[in-house]
C-alpha positions as CSV (number, residue, x, y, z in Angstrom):
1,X,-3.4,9.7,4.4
2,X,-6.6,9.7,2.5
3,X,-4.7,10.2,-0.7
4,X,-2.4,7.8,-0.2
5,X,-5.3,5.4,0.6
6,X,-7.0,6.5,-2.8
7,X,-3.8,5.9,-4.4
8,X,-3.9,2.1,-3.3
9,X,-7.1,1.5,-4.8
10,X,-6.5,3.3,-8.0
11,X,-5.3,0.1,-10.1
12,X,-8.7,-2.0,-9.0
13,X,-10.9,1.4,-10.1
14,X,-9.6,1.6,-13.4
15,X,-8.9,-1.8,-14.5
16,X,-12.2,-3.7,-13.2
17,X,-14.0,-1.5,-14.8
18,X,-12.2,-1.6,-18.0
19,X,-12.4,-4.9,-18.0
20,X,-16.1,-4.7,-17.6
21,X,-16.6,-2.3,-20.7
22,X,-14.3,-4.8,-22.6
23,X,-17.1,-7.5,-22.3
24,X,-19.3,-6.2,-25.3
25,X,-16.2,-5.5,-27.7
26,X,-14.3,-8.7,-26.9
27,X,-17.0,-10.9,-28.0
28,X,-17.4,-9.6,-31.3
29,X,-13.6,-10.5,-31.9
30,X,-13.1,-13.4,-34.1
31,X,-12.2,-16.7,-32.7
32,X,-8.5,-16.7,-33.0
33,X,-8.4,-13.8,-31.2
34,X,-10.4,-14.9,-28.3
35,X,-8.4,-17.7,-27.8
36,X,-5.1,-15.4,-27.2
37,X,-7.4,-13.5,-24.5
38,X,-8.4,-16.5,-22.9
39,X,-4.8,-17.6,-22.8
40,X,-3.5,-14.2,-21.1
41,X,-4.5,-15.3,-17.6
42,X,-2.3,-18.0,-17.7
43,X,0.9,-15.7,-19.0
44,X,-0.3,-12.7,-16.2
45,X,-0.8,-14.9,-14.1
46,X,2.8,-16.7,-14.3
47,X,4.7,-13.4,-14.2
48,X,3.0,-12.1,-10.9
49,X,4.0,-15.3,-9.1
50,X,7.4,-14.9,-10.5
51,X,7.6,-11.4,-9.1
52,X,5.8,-11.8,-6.2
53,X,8.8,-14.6,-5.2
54,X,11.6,-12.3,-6.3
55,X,10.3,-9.6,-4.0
56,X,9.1,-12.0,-1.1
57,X,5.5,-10.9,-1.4
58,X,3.5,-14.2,-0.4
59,X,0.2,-13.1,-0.3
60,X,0.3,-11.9,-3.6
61,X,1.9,-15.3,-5.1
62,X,-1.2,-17.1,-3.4
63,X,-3.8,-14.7,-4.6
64,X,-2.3,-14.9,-8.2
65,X,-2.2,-19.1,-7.5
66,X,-5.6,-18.9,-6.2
67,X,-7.2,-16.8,-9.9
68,X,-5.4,-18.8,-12.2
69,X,-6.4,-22.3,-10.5
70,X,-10.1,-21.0,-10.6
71,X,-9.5,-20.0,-14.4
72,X,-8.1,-23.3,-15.3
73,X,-10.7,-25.5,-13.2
74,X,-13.3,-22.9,-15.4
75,X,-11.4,-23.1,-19.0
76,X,-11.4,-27.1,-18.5
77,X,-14.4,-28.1,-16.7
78,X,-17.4,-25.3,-17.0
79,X,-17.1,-24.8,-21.4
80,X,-20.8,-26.3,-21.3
81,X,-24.0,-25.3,-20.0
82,X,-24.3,-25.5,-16.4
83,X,-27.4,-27.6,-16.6
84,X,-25.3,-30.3,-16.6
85,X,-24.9,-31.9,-13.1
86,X,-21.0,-32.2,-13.5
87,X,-20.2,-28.2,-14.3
88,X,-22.7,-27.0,-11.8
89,X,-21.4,-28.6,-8.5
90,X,-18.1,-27.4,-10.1
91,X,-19.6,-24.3,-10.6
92,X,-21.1,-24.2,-7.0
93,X,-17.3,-25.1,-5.3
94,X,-15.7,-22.4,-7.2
95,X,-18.0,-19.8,-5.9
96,X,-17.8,-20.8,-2.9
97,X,-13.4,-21.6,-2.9
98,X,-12.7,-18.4,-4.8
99,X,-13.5,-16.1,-1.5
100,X,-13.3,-18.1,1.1
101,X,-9.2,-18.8,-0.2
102,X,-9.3,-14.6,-0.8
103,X,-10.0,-14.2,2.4
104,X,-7.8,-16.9,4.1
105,X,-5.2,-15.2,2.3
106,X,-5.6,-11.4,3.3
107,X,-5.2,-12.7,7.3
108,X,-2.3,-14.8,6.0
109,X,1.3,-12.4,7.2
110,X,3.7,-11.8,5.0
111,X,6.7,-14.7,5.1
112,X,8.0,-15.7,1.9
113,X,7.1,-18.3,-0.4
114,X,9.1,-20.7,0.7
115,X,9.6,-21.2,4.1
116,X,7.9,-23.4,6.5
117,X,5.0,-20.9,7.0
118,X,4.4,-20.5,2.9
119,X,4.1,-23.8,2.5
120,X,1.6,-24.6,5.7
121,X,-0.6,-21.6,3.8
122,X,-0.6,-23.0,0.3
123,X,-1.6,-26.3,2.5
124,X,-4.7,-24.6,3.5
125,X,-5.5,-23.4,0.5
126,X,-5.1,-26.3,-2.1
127,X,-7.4,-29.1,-0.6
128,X,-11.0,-27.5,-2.0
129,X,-9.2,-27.1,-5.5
130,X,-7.7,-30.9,-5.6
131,X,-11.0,-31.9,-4.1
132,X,-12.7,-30.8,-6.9
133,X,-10.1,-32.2,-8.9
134,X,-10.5,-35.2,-7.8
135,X,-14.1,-35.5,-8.2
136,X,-14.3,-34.6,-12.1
137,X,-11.2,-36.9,-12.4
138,X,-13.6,-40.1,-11.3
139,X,-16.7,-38.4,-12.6
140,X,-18.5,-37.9,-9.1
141,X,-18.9,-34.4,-9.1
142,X,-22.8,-34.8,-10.7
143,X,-23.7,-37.1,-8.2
144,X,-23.1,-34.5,-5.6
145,X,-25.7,-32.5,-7.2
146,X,-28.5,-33.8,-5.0
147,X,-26.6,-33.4,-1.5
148,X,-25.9,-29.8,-1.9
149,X,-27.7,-27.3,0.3
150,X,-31.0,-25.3,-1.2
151,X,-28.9,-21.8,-0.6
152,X,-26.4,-23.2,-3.5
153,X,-29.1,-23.8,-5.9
154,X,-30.8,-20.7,-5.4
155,X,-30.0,-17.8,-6.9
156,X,-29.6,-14.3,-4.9
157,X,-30.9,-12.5,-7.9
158,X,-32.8,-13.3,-11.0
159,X,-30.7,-13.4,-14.7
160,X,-27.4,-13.9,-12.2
161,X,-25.5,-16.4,-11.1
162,X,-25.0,-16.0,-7.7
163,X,-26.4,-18.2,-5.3
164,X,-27.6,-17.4,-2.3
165,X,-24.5,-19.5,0.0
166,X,-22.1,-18.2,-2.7
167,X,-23.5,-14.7,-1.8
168,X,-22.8,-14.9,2.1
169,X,-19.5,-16.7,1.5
170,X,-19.0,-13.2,-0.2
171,X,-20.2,-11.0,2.1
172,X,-18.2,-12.6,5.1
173,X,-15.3,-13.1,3.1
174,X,-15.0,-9.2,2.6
175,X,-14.9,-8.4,6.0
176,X,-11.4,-9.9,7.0
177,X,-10.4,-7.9,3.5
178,X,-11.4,-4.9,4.5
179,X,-10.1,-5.0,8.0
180,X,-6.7,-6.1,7.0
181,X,-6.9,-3.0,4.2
182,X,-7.6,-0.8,7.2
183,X,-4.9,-2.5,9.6
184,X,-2.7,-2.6,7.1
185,X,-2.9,-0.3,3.8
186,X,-0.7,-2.5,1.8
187,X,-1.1,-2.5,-1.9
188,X,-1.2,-6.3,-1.6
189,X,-4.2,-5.8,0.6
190,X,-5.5,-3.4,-1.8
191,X,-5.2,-5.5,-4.8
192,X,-7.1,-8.6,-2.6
193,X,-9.8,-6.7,-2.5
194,X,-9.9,-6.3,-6.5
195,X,-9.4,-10.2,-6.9
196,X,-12.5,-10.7,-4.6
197,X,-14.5,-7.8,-6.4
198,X,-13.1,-9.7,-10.0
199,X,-14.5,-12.7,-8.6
200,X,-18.1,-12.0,-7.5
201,X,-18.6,-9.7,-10.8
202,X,-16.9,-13.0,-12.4
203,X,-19.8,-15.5,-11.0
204,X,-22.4,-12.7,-10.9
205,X,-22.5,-12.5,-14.6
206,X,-20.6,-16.0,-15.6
207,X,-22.8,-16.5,-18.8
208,X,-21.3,-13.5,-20.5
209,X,-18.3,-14.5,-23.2
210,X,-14.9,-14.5,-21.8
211,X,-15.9,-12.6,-18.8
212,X,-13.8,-15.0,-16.4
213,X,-10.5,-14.3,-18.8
214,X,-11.2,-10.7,-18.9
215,X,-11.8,-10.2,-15.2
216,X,-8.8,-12.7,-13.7
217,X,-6.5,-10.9,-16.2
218,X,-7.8,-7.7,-14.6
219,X,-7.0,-9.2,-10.9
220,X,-3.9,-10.0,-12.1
221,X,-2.6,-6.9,-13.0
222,X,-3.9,-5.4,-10.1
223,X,-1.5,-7.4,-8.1
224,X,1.2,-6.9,-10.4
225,X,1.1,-3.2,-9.9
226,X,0.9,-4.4,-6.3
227,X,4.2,-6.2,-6.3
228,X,5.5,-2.7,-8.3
229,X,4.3,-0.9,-5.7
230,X,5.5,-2.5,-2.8
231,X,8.7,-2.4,-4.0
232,X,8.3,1.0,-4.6
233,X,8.2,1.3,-0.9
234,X,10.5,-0.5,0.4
235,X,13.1,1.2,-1.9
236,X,11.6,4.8,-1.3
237,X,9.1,5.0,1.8
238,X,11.1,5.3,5.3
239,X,8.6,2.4,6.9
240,X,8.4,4.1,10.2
241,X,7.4,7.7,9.3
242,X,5.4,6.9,5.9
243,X,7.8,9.9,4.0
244,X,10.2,9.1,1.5
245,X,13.9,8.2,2.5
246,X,17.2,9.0,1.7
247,X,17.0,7.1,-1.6
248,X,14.0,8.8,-2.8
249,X,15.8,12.3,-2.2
250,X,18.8,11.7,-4.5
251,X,16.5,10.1,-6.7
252,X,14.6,13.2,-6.9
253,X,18.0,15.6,-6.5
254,X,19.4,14.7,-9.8
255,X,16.2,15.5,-12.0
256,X,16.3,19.1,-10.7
257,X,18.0,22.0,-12.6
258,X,20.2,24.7,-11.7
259,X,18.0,26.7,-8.8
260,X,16.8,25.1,-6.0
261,X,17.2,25.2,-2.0
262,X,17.7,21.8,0.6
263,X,17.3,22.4,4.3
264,X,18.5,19.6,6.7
265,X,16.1,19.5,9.7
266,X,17.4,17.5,13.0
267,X,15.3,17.1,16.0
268,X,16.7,19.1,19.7
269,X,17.9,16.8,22.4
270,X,16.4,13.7,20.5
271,X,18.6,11.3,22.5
272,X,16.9,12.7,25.4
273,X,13.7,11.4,24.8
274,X,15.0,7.7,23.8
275,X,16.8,8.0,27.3
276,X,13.9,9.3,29.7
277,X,11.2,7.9,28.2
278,X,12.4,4.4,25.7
279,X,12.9,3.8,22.4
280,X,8.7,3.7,21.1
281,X,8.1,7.6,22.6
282,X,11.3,8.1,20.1
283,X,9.5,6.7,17.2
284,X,6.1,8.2,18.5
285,X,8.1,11.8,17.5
286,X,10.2,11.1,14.4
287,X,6.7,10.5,13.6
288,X,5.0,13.8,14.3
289,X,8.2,15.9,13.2
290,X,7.4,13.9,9.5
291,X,4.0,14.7,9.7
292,X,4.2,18.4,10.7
293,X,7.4,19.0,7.9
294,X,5.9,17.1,5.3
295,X,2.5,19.6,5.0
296,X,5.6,22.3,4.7
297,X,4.1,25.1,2.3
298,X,6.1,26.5,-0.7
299,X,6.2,23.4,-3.3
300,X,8.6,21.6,-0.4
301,X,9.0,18.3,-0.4
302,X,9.7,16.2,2.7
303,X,12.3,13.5,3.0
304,X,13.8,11.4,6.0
305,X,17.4,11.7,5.6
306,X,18.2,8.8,8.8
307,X,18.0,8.7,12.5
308,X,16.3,12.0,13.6
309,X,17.5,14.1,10.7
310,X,15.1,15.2,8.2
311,X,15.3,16.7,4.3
312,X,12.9,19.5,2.8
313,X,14.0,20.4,-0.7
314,X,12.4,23.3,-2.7
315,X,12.8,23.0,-6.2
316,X,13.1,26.3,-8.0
317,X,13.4,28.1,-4.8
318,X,16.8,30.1,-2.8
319,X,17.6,30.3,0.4
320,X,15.4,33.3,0.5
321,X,12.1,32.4,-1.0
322,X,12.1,28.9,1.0
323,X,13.3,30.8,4.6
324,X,9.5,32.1,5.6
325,X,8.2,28.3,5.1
326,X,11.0,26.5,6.7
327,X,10.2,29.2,9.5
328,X,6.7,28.3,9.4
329,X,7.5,24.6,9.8
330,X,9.9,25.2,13.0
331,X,7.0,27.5,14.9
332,X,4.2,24.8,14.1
333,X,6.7,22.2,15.8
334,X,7.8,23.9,18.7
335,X,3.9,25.3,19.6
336,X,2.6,21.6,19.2
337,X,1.7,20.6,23.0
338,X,2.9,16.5,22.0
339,X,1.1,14.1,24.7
340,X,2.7,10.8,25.5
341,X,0.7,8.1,24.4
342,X,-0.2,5.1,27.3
343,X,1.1,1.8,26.0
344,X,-3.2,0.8,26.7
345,X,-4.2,3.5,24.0
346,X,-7.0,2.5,21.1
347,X,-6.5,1.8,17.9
348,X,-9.2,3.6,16.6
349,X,-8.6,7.0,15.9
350,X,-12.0,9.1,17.4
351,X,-11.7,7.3,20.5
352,X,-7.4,8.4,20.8
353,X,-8.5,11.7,20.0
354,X,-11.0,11.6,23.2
355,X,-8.4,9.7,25.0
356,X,-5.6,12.6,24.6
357,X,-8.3,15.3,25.1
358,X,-8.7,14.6,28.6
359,X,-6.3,15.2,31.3
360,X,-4.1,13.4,32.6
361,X,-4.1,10.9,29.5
362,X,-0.4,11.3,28.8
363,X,2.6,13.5,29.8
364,X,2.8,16.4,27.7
365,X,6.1,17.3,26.1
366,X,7.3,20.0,23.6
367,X,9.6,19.3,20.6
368,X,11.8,21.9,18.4
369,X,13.6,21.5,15.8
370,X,17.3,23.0,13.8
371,X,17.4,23.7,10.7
372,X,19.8,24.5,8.3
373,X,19.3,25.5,4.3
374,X,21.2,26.2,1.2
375,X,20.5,26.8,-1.9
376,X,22.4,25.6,-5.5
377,X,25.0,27.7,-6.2
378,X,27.8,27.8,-8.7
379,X,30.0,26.4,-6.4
380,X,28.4,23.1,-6.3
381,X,29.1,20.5,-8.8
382,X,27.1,17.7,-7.1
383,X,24.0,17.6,-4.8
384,X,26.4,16.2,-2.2
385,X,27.6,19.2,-1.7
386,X,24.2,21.6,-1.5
387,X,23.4,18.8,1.0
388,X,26.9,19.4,3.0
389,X,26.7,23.0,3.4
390,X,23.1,22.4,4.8
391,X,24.4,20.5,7.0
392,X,27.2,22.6,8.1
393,X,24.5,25.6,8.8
394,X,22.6,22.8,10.8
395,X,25.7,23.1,12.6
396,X,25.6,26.4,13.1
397,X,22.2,26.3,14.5
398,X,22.8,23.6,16.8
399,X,25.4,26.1,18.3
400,X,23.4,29.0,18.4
401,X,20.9,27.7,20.9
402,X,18.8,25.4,18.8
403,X,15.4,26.0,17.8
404,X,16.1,27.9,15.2
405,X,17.3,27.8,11.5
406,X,20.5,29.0,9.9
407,X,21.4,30.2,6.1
408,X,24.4,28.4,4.3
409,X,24.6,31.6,2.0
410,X,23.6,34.8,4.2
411,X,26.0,36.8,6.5
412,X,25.1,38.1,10.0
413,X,28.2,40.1,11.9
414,X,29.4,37.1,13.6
415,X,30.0,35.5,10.0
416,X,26.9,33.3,9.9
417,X,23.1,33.7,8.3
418,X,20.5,32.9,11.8
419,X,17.1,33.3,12.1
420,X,14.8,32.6,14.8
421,X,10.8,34.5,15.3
422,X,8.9,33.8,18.3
């Protein structure tokens, strides 16, 4: 969980800060060339939104929307020195829009561009933008100057640009970023975080040449690998169980070579526990069964086939070498004392932990699995059929008893390969 956690963030750690070290470099550049990097934001910043729609990802057509109407509101109203009463109340707004919008967006759900819901968030978002619009268009902006609040024309730190209200718009802006990150480890939440980071580092530092091209550009990508990624999942991440699916495992089945071994893993008397207890203390195991098989040992690899059947595929291994880990797998299931979770439990995951450790917090119940392997042979022309006679010694488990895991390729005296410890 923690990786997959890092793995989220990994875009913002490596492109903010690249974008950061291109600060120096950029502005020795000669002028034509600065003007195709101050152009990029607007190209980026097109072909997220574009993608975003394609693959229904709302939040991160609005975050894209909400950068590049910053940049433009920067590239044609702050070129001068913000002395000037006009560019600093823009200035101000901008610092101020920038998270505030973030943030509106990361508690924003996830409905498509355009649909009734879409359209009421882009509502909420686009009045402080055309209101600044507006005020540059009649030339009113600079006599605002005098009506803004002493926190917006101090500044949190000396040599910066961040004022003091600009600073606590931050601060609280990050928290509903955070929280939905937490709630909902999206990469869409992921890359909102970047575009808020972008944008602070963006005002902190605003004087500094082509910092705001260079750091929207940076956002930008961030949340076009975010729209790469999500669709990433939703192709290859069973939503339910957080393993890869059926899709992923063929995927992966035809870059192997000539040697390797699948198993097919179904869960005993599943139906049972969708009739006796309902359909969420169902899900509550496909989701332990995917936890416990996907730290299988031995280079496996963990897959959810559909339903309550399960895939483990061990490249480079047979039948033989992968049996003691499959094995391994089984025994961990069928020992783990699995404790019904009240419909009243926590979120948080210290005080579930407490919750479960005392008695009488849940019915306890114990879950086995059957498995059935086989390993690449010559016989098999496709990985259709490796995966058929693993499911035909799945069979042959389910017969024996359950609980227990059978060999496509091994011989006992009654004509099939069994083994059961324990």
């Amino acid at each position: 969980m923690a990786l997959r956690r890092l793995s989220l963030l990994l875009p913002m750690l490596l492109l903010l800060p690249a974008a950061y070290f291109s600060l120096s470099p950029v502005a020795l550049l000669p002028d034509t060339q600065q003007v195709i990097i101050a152009q990029l934001p607007y190209v980026l910043g097109l072909t997220v939104a574009l993608l975003a729609i394609g693959f229904r990802r709302s939040r991160i057509m609005l975050a894209a929307l909400n950068l590049c109407v910053a940049y433009s509101l920067i590239r044609f109203g702050l070129q001068t020195s913000l002395d000037n009463p006009d560019a600093y109340v823009m200035f101000s707004g901008l610092s101020v829009l920038l998270p505030l919008n973030t943030a509106l967006i990361a508690m924003f759900s996830e409905k498509g561009a355009f649909t009734a819901t879409g359209f009421r968030q882009l509502a909420l978002l686009a009045p402080g933008y055309l209101f600044l619009v507006l005020l540059d268009a009649v030339n009113w902006l600079g006599y605002l100057l005098p009506w803004l609040p002493m926190s917006m024309l101090e500044m949190l730190f000396l040599e910066t640009y961040l004022s003091q209200a600009s600073a606590w718009v931050f601060g609280l802006s990050l928290i509903p970023v955070l929280f939905s990150l937490y709630m909902r480890r999206t990469p869409a939440d992921a890359a909102l975080l970047a575009s808020l980071v972008a944008a602070l580092v963006m005002i902190l530092w605003f004087d500094r040449p082509l910092i705001s091209a260079l750091f929207v550009s940076a956002a930008l990508l961030v949340l076009a690998v975010a729209v790469i990624q999500s669709s990433y999942s939703m192709a290859f991440i069973d939503e339910l169980t957080e393993i890869p699916g059926r899709r992923a495992l063929y995927s992966k089945l035809n870059t192997l070579g000539r040697t390797y071994t699948v198993a097919m893993v179904d869960i005993d008397h599943f139906k049972q526990f969708n009739d006796r207890y309902g359909h969420d203390v169902g899900d509550q195991v496909l989701r332990m069964v995917a936890a416990k098989i996907a730290q299988v040992n031995g280079g496996g690899k963990a897959y959810r086939y559909g339903g309550e059947e399960f895939t483990i595929l061990f490249p480079g291994k047979t039948e033989l070498q992968a049996r003691p880990y499959l094995e391994e797998v089984r025994e961990v299931i069928a020992a783990y004392p699995m404790r019904i979770r009240s419909e009243k439990r926590p979120d948080d995951a210290k005080q579930g932990r407490e919750q479960r450790s005392r008695q009488g917090a849940g019915e306890i119940v114990k879950v086995s699995i059957s498995i059935g392997f086989c390993e690449k042979a010559e016989r098999h022309q496709e990985p259709d059929e490796v995966i058929k006679d693993a499911d035909q010694a799945l069979y042959a488990a389910k017969k024996a008893g359950r609980n227990c895991s059978r060999s496509a390729g091994e011989k006992n005296s009654r004509g099939q390969a069994s083994y059961k410890r324990g």
